[in-house]
C-alpha positions, 0 to 999 in steps of 0.5 A: 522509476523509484517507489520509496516506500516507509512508515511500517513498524511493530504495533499491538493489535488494533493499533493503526499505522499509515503506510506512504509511498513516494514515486519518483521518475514516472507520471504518477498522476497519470498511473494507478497505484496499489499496495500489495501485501507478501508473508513467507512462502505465500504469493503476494496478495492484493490489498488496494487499489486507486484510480488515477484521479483517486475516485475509485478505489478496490479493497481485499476483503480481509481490509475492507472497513479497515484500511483506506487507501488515497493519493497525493498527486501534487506530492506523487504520493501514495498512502495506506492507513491502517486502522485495526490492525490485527496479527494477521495483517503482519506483512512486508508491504509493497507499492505497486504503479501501472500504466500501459501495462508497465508495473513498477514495484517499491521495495517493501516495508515490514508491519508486524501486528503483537497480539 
């Protein structure tokens, strides 16, 4: 199982990013995928969620009106877009797949927000 996860970057505050995250080796349109989020010395946080059929989706409150997340099974793809964004939401980002209890995690991309 593999989750690539890229397009994070440096932007000014309110700018916007789209992370993306390809799965490979797994049954991704069987999996519920997230994106999670990681700054030094604090525990990862929750930041979205998505059904298998991309129905239903869970935001964190701090990214609610903010953030979207949806999925591209036919590309075994998982995005975030990022709109708004805000020093605050400087992180390592992180994609996370679960299915039957068994969670795989990608290796992370960095955002960093400028005031």
């Amino acid at each position: 199982v593999q989750l690539v996860e890229s397009g994070g970057g440096l932007v000014q505050a309110g700018g916007s990013l789209t992370l993306s995250c390809v799965a490979s080796g797994m049954p991704f349109s069987i999996s519920f995928m997230g994106w999670y989020r990681q700054t030094p010395g604090k525990q990862r946080e929750l930041v979205a969620t998505i059904r298998t059929s991309g129905g239903s989706t869970t935001y964190a409150d701090s990214v609610k009106g903010r953030f979207t997340i949806s999925r591209d099974n036919a590309k075994n793809t998982v995005y975030l877009q990022m709109n708004g964004l805000k020093p605050e939401d400087t992180a390592v980002y992180y994609c996370k797949s679960s299915r039957f209890g068994v969670e795989n995690w990608g290796q992370g991309t960095q955002v960093t927000v400028s005031s």
